[in-house]
N, C-alpha and C positions, 0 to 999 in steps of 0.2 A: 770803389763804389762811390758813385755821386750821389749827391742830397738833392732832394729834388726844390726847385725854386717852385718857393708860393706865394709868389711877391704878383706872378702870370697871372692876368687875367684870364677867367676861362671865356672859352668863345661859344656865347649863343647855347649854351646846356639848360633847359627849365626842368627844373627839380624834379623829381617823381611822380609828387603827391600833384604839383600842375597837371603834367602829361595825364594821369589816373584822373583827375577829374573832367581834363578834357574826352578823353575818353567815356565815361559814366554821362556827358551832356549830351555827347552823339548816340550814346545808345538809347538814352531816354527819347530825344529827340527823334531819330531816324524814322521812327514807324509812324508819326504824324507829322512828319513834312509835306507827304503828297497830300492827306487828308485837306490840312490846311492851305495849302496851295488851292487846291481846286475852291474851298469855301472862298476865298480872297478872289479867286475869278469869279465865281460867281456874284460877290456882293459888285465887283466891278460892272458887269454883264448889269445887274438890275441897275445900276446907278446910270448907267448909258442910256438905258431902256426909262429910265426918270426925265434924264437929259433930253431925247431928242424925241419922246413920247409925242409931244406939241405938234413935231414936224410928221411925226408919222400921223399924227390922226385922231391919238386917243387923248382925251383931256388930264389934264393934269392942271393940279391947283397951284403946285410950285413953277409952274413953266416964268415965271416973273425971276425968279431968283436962278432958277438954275440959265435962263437966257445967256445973261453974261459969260456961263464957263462953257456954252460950246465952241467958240473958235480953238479954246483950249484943247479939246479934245476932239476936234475935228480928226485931226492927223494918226488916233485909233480908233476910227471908227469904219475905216475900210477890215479893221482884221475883226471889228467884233459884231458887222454885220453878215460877214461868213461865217462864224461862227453861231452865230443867233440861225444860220440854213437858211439866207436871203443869197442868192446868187449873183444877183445886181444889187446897184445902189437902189433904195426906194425913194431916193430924193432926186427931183428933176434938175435940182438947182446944185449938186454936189457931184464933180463928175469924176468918183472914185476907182471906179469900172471903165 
């Protein structure tokens, strides 16, 4: 009978009590990921709808500051004005459609 060497390192095992609490964070977690996903779209959806308010029409007081970050967000604003139910772009000057 051999002795066993425990000089080895062991490869890539995390302890129990890791595994169990990663485990206990996805069960807490799993049932408000979609919730929270959807609220993060929509704060993004109003923030667009702040953003490019100016260009659509409606006034807005911030249009000074928010100005600078639309080139930024030009480049989602074709997926989040299908989503807002515009089938075209409503801007004459943005030719995203």
């Amino acid at each position: 009978m051999e002795k066993a060497d425990i000089t080895k390192p062991i490869k890539n095992i995390e302890p129990w009590w890791q595994r169990f609490a990663a485990g206990l964070n996805e069960f807490y977690h799993a049932p408000y990921r979609q919730t929270m996903a959807r609220a993060a779209r929509d704060e993004e959806d109003f923030f667009m709808l702040l953003m490019f308010a100016e260009s659509l029409g409606i006034d807005n007081p911030a249009s000074f500051y928010t100005l600078e970050l639309q080139p930024l967000f030009l480049e989602n604003f074709h997926e989040w004005h299908t989503r807002m139910g515009m089938d075209r772009c409503p801007f004459d000057h943005v030719g995203c459609c």
